[in-house]
PQR file with spaces between the fields and no chain letter, atoms N, CA, C, O and H, PARSE charges and radii, in Angstrom:
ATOM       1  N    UNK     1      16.633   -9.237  -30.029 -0.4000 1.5000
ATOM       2  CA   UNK     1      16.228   -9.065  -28.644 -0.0000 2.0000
ATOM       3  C    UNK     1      15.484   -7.740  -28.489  0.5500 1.7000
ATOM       4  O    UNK     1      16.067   -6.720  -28.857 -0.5500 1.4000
ATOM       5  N    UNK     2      14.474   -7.672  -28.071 -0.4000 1.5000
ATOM       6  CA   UNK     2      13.748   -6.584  -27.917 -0.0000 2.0000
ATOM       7  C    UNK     2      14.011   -6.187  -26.373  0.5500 1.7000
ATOM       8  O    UNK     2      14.296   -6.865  -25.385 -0.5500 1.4000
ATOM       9  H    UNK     2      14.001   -8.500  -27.772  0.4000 1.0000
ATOM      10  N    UNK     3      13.804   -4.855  -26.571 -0.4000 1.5000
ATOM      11  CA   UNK     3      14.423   -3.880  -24.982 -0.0000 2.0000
ATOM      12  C    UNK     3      13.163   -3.199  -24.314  0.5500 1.7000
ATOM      13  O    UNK     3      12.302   -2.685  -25.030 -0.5500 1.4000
ATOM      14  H    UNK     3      13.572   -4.305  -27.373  0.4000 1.0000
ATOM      15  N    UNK     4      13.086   -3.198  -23.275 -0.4000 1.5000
ATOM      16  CA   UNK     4      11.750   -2.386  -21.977 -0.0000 2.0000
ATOM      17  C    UNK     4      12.384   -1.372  -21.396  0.5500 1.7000
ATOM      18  O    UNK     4      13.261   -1.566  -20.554 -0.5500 1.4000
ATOM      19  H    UNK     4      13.785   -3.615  -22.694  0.4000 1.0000
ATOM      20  N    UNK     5      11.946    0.012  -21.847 -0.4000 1.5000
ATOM      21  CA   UNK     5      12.495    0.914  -20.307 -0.0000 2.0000
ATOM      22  C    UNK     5      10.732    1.296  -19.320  0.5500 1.7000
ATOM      23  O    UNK     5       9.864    2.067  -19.728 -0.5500 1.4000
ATOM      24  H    UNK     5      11.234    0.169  -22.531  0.4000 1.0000
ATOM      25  N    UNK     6      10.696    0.709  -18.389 -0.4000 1.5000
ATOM      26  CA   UNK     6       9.575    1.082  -17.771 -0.0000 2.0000
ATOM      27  C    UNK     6       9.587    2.175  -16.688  0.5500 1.7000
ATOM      28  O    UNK     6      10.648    2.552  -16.191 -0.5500 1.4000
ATOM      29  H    UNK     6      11.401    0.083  -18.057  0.4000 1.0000
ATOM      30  N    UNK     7       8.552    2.611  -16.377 -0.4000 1.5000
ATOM      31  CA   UNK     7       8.925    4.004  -15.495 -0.0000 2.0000
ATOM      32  C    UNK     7       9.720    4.049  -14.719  0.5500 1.7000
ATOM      33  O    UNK     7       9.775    3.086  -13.955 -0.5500 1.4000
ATOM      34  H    UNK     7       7.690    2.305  -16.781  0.4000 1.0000
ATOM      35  N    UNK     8      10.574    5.019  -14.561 -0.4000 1.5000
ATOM      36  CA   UNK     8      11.741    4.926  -12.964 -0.0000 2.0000
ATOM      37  C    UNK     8      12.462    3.909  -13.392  0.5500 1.7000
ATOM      38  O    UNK     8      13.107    3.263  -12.567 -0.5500 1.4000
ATOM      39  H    UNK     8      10.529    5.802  -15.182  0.4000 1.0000
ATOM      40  N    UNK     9      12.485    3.656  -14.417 -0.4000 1.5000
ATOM      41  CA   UNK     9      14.078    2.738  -14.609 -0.0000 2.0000
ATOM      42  C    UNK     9      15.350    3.184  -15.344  0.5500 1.7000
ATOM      43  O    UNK     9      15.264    3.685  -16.465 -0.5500 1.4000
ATOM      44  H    UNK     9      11.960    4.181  -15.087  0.4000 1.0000
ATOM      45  N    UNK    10      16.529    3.008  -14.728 -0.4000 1.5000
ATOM      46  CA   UNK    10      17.531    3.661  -15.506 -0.0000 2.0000
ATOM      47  C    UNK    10      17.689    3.413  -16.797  0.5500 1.7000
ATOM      48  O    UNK    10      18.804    3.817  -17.125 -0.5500 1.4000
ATOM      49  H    UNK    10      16.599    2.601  -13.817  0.4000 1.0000
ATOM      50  N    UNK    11      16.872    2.744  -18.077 -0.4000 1.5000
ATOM      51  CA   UNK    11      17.474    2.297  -19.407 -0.0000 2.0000
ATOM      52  C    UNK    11      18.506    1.066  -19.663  0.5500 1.7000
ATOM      53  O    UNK    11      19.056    0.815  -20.736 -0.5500 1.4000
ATOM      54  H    UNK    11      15.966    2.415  -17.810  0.4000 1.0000
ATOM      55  N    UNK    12      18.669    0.233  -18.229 -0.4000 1.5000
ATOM      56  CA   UNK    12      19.215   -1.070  -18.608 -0.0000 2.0000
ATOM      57  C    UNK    12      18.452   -1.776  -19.488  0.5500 1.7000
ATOM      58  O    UNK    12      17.229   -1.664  -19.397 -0.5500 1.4000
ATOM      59  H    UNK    12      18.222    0.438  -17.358  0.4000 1.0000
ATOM      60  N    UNK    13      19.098   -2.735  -20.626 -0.4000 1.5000
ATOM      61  CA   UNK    13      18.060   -3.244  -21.396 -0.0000 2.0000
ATOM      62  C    UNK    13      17.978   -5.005  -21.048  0.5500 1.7000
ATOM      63  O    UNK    13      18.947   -5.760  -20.963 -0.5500 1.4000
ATOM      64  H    UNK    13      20.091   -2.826  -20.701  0.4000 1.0000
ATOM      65  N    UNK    14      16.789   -5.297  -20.914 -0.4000 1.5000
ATOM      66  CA   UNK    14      16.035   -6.317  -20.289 -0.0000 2.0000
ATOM      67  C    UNK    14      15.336   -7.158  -21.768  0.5500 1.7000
ATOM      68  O    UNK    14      14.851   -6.616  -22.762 -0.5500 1.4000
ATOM      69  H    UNK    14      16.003   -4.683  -20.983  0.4000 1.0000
ATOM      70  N    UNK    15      15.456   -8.286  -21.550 -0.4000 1.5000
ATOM      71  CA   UNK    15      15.181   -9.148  -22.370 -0.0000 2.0000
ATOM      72  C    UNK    15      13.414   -9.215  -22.395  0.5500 1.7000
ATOM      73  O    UNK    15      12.792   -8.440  -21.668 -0.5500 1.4000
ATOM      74  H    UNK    15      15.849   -8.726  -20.743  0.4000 1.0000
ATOM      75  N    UNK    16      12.811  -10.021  -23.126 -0.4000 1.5000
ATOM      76  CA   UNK    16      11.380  -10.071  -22.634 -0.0000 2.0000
ATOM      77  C    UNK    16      10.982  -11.080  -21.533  0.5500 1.7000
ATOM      78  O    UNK    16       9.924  -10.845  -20.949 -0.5500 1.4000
ATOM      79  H    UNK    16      13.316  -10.650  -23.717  0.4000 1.0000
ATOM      80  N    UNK    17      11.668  -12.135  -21.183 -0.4000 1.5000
ATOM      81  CA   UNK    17      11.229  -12.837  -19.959 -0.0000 2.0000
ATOM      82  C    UNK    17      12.274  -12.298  -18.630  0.5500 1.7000
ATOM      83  O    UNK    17      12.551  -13.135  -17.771 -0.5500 1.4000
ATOM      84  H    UNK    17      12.527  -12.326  -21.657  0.4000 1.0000
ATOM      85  N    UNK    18      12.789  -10.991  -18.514 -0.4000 1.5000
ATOM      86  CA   UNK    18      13.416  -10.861  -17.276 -0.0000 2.0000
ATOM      87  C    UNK    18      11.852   -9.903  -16.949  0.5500 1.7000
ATOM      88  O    UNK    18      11.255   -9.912  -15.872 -0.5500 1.4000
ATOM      89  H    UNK    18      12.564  -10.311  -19.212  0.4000 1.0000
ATOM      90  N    UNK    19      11.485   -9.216  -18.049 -0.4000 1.5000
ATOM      91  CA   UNK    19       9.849   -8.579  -17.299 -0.0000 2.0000
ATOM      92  C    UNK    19       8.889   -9.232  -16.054  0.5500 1.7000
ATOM      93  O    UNK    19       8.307   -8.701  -15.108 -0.5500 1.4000
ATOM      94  H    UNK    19      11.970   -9.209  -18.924  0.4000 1.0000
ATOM      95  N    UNK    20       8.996  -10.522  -16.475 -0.4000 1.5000
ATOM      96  CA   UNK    20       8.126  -11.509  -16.075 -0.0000 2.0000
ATOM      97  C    UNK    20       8.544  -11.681  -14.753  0.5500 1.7000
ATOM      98  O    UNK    20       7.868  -11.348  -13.780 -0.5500 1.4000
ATOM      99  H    UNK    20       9.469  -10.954  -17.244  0.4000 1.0000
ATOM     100  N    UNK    21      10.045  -12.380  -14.690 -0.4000 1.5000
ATOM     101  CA   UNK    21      10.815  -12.205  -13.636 -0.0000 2.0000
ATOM     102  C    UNK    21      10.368  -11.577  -12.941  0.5500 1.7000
ATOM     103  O    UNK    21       9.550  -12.072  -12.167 -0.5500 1.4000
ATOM     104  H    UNK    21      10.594  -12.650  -15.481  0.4000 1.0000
ATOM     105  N    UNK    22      10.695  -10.102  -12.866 -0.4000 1.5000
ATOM     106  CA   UNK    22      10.703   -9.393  -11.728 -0.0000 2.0000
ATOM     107  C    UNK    22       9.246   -9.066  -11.427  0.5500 1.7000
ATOM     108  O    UNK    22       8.875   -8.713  -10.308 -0.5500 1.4000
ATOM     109  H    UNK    22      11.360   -9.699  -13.495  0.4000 1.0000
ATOM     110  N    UNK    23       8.594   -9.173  -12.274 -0.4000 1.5000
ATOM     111  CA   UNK    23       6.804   -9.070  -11.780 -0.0000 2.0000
ATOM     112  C    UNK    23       6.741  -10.004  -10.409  0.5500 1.7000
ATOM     113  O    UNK    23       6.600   -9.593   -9.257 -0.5500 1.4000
ATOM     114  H    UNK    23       8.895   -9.460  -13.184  0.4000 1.0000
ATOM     115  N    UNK    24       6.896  -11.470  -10.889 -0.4000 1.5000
ATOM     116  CA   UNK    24       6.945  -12.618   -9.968 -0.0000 2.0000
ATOM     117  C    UNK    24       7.617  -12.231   -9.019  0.5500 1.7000
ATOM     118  O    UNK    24       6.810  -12.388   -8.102 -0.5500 1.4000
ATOM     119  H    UNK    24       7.011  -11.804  -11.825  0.4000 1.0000
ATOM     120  N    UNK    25       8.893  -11.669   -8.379 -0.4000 1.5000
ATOM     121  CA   UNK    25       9.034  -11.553   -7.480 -0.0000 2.0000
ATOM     122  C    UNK    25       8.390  -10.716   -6.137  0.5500 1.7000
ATOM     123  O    UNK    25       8.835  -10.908   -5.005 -0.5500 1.4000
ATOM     124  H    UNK    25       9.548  -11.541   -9.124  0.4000 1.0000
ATOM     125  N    UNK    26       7.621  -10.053   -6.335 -0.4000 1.5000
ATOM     126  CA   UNK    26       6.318   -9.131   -5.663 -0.0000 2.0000
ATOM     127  C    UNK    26       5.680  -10.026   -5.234  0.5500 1.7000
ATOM     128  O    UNK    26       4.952   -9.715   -4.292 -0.5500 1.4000
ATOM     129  H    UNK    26       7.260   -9.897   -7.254  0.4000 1.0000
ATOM     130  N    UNK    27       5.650  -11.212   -5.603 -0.4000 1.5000
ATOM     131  CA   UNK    27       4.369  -12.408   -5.159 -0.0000 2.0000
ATOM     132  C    UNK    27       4.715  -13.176   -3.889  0.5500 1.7000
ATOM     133  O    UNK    27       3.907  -13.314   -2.970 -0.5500 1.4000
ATOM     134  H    UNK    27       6.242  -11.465   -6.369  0.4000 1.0000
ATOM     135  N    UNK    28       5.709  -13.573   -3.882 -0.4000 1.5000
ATOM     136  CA   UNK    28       7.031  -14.233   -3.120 -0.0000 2.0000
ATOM     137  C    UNK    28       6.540  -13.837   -1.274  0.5500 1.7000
ATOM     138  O    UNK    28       6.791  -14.617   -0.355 -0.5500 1.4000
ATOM     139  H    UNK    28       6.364  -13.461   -4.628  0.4000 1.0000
ATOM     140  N    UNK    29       6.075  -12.956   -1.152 -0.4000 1.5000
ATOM     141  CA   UNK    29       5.899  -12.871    0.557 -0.0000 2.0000
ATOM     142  C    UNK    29       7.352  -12.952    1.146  0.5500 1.7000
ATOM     143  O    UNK    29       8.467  -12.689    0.695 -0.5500 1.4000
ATOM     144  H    UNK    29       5.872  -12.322   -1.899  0.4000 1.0000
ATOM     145  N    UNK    30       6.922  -13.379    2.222 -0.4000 1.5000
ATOM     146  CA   UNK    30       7.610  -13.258    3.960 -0.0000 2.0000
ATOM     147  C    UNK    30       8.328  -14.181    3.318  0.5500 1.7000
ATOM     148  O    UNK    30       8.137  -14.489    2.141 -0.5500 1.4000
ATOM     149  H    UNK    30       6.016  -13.592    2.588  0.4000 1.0000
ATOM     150  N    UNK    31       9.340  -14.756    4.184 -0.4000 1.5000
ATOM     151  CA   UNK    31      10.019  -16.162    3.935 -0.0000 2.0000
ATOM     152  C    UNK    31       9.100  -17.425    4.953  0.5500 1.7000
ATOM     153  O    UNK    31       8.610  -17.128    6.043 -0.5500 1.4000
ATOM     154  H    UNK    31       9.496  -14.506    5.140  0.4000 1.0000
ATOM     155  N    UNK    32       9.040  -18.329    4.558 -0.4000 1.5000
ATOM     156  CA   UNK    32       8.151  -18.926    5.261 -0.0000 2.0000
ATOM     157  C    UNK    32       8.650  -19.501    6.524  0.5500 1.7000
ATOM     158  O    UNK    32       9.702  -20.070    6.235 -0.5500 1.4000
ATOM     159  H    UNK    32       9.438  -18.570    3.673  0.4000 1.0000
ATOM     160  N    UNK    33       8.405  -19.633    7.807 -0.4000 1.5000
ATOM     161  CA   UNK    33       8.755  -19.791    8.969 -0.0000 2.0000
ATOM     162  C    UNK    33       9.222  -21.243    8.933  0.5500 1.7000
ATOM     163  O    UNK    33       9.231  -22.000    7.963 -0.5500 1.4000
ATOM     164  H    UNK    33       7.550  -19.170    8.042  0.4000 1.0000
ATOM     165  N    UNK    34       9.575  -21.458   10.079 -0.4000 1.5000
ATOM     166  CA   UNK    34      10.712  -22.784   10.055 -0.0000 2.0000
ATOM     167  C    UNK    34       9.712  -23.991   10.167  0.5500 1.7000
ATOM     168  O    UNK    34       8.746  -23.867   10.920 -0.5500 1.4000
ATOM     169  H    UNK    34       9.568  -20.843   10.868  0.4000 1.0000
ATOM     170  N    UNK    35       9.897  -25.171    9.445 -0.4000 1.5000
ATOM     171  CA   UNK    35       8.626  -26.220    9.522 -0.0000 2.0000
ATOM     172  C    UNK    35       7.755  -25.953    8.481  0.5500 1.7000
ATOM     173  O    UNK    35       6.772  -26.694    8.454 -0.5500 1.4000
ATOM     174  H    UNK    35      10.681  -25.272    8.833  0.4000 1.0000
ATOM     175  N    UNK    36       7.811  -25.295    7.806 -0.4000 1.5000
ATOM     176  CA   UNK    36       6.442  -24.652    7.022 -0.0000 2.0000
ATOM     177  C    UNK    36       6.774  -25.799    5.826  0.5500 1.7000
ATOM     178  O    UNK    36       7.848  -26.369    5.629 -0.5500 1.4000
ATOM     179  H    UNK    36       8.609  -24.693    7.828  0.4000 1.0000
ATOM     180  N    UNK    37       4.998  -26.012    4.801 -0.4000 1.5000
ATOM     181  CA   UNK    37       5.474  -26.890    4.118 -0.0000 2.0000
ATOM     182  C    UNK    37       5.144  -25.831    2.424  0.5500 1.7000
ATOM     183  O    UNK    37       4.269  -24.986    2.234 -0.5500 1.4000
ATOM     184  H    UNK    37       4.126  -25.549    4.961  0.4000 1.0000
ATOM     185  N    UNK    38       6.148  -26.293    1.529 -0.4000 1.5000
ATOM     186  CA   UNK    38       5.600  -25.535    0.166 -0.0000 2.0000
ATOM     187  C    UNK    38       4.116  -25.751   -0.068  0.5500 1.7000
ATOM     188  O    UNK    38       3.410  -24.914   -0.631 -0.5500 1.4000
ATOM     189  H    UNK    38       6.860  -26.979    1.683  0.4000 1.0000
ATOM     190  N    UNK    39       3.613  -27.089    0.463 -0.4000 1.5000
ATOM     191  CA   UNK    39       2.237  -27.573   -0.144 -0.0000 2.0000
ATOM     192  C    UNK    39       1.314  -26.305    0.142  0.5500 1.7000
ATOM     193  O    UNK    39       0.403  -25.950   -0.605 -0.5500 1.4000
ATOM     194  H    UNK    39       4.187  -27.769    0.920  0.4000 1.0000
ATOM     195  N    UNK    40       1.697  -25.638    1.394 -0.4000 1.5000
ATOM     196  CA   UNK    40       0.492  -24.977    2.517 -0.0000 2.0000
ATOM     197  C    UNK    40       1.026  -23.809    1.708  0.5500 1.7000
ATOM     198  O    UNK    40       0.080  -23.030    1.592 -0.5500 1.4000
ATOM     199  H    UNK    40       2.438  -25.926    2.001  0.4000 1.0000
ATOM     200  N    UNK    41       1.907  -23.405    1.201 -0.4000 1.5000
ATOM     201  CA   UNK    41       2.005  -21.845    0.905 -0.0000 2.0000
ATOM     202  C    UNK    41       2.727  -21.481    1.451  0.5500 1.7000
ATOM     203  O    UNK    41       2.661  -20.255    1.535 -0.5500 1.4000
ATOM     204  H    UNK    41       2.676  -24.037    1.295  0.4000 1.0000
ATOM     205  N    UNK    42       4.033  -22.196    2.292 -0.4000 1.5000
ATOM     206  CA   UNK    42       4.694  -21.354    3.285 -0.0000 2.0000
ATOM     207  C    UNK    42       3.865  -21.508    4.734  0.5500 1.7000
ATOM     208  O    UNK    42       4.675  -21.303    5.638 -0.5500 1.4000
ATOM     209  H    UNK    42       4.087  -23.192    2.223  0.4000 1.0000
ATOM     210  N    UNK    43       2.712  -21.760    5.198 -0.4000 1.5000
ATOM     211  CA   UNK    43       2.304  -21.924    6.525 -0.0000 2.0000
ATOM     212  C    UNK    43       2.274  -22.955    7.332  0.5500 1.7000
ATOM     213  O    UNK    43       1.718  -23.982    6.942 -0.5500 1.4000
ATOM     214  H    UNK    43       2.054  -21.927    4.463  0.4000 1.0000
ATOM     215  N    UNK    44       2.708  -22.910    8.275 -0.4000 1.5000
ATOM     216  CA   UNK    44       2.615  -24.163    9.127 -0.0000 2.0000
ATOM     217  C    UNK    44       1.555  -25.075    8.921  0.5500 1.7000
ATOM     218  O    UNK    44       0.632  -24.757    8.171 -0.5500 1.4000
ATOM     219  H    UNK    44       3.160  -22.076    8.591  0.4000 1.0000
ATOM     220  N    UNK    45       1.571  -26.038    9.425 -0.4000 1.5000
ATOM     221  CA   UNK    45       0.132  -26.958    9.579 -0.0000 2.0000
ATOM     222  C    UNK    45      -0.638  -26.470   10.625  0.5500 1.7000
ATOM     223  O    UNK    45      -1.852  -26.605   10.470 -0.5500 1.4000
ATOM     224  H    UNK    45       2.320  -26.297   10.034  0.4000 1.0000
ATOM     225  N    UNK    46      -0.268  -25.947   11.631 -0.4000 1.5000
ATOM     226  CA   UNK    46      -0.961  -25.491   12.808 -0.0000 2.0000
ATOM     227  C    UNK    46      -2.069  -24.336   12.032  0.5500 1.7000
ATOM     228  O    UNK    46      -3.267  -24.389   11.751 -0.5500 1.4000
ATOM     229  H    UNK    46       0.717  -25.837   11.757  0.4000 1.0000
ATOM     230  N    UNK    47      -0.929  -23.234   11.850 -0.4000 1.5000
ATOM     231  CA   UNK    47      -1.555  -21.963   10.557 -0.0000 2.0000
ATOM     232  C    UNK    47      -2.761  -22.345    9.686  0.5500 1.7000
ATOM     233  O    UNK    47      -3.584  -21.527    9.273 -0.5500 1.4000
ATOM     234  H    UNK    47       0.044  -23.191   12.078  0.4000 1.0000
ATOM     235  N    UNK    48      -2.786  -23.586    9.462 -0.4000 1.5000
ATOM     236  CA   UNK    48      -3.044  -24.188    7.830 -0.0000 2.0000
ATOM     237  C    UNK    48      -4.699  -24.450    8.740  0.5500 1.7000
ATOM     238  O    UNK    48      -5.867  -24.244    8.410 -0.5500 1.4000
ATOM     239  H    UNK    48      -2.118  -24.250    9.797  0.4000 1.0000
ATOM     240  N    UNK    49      -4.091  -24.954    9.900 -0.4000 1.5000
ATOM     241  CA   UNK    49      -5.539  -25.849   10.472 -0.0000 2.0000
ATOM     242  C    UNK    49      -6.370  -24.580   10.711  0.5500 1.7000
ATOM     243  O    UNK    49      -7.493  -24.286   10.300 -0.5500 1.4000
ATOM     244  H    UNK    49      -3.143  -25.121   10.168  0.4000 1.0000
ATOM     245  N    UNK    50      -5.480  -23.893   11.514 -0.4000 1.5000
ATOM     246  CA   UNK    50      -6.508  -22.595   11.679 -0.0000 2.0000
ATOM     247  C    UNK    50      -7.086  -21.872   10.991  0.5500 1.7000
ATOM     248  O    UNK    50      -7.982  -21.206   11.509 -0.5500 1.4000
ATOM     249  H    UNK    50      -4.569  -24.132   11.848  0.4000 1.0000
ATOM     250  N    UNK    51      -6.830  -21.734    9.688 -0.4000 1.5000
ATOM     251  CA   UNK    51      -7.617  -20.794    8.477 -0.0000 2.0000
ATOM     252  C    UNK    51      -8.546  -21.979    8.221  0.5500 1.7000
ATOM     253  O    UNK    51      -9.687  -21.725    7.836 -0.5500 1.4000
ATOM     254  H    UNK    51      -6.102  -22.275    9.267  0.4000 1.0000
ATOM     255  N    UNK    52      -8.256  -22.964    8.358 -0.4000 1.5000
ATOM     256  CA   UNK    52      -9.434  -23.713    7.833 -0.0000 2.0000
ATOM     257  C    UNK    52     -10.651  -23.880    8.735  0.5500 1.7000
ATOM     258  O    UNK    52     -11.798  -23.831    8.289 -0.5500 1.4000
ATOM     259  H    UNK    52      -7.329  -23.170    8.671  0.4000 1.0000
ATOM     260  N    UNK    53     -10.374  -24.068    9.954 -0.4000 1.5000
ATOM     261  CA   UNK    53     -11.333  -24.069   11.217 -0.0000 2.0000
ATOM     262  C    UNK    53     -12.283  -22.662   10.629  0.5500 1.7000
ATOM     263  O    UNK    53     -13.450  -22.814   10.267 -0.5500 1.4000
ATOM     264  H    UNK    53      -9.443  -24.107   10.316  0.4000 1.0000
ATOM     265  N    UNK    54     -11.505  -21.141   10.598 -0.4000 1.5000
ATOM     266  CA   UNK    54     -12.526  -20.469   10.485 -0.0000 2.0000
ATOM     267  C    UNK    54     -12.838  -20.177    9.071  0.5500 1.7000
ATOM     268  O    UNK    54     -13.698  -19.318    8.875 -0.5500 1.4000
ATOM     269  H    UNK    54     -10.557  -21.017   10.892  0.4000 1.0000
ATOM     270  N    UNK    55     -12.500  -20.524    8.449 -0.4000 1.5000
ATOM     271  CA   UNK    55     -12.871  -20.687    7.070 -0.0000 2.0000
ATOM     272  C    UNK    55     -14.219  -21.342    7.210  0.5500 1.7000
ATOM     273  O    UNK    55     -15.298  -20.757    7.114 -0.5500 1.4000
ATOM     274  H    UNK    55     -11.801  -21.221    8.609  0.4000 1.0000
ATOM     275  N    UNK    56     -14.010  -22.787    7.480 -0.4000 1.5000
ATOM     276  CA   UNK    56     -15.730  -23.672    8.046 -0.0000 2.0000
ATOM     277  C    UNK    56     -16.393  -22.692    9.160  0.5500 1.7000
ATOM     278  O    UNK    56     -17.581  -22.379    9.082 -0.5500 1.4000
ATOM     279  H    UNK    56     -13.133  -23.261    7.558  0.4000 1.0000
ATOM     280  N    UNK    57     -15.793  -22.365    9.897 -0.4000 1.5000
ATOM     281  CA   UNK    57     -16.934  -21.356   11.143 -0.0000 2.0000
ATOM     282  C    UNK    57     -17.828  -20.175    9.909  0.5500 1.7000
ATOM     283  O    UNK    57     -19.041  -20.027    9.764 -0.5500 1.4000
ATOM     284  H    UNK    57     -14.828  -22.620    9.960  0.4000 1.0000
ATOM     285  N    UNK    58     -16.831  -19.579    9.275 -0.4000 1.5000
ATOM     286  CA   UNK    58     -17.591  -18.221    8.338 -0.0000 2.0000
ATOM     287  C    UNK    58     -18.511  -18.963    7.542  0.5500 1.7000
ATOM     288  O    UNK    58     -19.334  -18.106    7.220 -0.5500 1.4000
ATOM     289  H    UNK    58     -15.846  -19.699    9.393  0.4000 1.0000
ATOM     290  N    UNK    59     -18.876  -20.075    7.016 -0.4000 1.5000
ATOM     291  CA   UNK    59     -19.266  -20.810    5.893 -0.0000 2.0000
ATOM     292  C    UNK    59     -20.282  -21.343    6.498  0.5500 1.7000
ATOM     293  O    UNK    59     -21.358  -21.354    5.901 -0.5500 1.4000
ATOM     294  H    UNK    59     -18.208  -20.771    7.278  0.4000 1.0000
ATOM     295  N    UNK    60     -20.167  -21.972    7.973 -0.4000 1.5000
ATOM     296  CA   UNK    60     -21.316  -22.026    8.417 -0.0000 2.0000
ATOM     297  C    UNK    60     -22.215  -20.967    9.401  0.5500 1.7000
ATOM     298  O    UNK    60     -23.169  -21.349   10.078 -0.5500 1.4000
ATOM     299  H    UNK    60     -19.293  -21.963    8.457  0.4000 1.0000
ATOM     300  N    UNK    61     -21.732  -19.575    9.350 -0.4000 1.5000
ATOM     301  CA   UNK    61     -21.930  -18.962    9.520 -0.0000 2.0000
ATOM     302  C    UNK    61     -23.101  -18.029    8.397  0.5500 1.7000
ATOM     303  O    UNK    61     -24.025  -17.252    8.637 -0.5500 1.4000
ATOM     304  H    UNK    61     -20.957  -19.265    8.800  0.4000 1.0000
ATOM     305  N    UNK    62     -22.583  -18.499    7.286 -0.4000 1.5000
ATOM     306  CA   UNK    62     -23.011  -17.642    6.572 -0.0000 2.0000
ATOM     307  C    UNK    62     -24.557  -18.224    5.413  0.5500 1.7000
ATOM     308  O    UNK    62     -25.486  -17.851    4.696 -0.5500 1.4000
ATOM     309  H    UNK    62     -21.832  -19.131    7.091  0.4000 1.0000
ATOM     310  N    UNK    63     -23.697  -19.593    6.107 -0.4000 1.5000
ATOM     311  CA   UNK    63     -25.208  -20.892    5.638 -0.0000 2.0000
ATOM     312  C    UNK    63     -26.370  -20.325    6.580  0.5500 1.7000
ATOM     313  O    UNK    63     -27.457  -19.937    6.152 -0.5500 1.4000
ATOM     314  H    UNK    63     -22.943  -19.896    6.690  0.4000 1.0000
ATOM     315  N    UNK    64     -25.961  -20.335    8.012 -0.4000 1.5000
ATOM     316  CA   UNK    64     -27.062  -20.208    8.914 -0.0000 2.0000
ATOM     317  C    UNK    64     -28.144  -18.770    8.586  0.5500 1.7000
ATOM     318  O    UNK    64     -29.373  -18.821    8.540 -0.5500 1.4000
ATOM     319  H    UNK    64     -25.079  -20.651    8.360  0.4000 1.0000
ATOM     320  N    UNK    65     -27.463  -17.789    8.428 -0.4000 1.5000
ATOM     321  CA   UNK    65     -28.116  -16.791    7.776 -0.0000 2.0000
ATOM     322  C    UNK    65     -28.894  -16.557    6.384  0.5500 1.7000
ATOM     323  O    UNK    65     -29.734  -15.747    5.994 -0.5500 1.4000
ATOM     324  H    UNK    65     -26.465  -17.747    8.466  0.4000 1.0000
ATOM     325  N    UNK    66     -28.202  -17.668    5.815 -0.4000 1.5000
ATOM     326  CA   UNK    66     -29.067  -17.512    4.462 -0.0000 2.0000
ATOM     327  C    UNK    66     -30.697  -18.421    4.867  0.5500 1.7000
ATOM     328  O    UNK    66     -31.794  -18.120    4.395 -0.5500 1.4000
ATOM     329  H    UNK    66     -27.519  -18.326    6.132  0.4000 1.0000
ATOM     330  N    UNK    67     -30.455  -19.393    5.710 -0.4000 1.5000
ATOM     331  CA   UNK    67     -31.465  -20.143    6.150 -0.0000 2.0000
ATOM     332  C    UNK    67     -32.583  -19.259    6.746  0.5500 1.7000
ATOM     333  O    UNK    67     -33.777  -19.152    6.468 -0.5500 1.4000
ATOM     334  H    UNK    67     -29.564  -19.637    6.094  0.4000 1.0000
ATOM     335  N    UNK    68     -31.763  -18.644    7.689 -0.4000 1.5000
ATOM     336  CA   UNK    68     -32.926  -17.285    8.388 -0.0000 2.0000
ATOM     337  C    UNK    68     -33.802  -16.379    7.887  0.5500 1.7000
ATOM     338  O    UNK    68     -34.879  -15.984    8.333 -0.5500 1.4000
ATOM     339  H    UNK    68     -30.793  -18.731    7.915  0.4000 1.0000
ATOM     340  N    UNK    69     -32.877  -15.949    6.367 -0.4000 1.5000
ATOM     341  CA   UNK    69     -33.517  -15.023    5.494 -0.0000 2.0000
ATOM     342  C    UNK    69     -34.305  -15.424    4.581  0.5500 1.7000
ATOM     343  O    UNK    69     -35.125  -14.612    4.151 -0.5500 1.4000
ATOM     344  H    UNK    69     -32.002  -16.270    6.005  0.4000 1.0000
ATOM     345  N    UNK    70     -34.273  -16.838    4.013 -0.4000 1.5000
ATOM     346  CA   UNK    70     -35.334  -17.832    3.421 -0.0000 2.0000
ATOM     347  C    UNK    70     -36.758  -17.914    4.374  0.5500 1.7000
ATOM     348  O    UNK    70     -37.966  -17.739    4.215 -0.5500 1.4000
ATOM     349  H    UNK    70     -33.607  -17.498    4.362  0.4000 1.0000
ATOM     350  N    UNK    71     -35.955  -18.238    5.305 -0.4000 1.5000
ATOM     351  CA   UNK    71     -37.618  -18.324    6.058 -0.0000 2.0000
ATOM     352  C    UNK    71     -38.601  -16.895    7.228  0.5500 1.7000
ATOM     353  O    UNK    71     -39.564  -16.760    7.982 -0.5500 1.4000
ATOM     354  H    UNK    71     -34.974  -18.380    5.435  0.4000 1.0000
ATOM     355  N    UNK    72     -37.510  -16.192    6.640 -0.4000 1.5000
ATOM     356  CA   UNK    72     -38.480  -14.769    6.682 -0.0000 2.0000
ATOM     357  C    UNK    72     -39.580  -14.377    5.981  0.5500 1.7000
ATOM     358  O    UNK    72     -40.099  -13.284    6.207 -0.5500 1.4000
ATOM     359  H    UNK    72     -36.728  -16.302    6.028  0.4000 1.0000
């Protein structure tokens, strides 16, 4: 078994996949609100609709400008 002491750690010795472990847990966020589905990431469908609405608004936002600057 090979051992990790990484900075600021007291010298407990850690296997090589508890590293991994605790990396992954940093990723984890908020807890996801009540209704929320795993598919969405934790966000509602309401949430889900709305990033997507402006997700398409910025996209066609950003189409329309490239159009403008073509025909400059």
């Amino acid at each position: 078994m090979t051992t990790f002491k990484g900075p600021g750690e007291d010298g407990e010795e850690k296997d090589e996949n508890s590293v991994e472990e605790e990396e992954s847990e940093g990723t984890q966020g908020a807890p996801a609100p009540v209704g929320a589905s795993q598919s969405t990431g934790g966000q509602t469908l309401a949430q889900y609709n709305q990033s997507e609405q402006t997700l398409l608004s910025i996209i066609q936002k950003m189409t329309q400008n490239m159009a403008n600057l073509q025909a400059a």
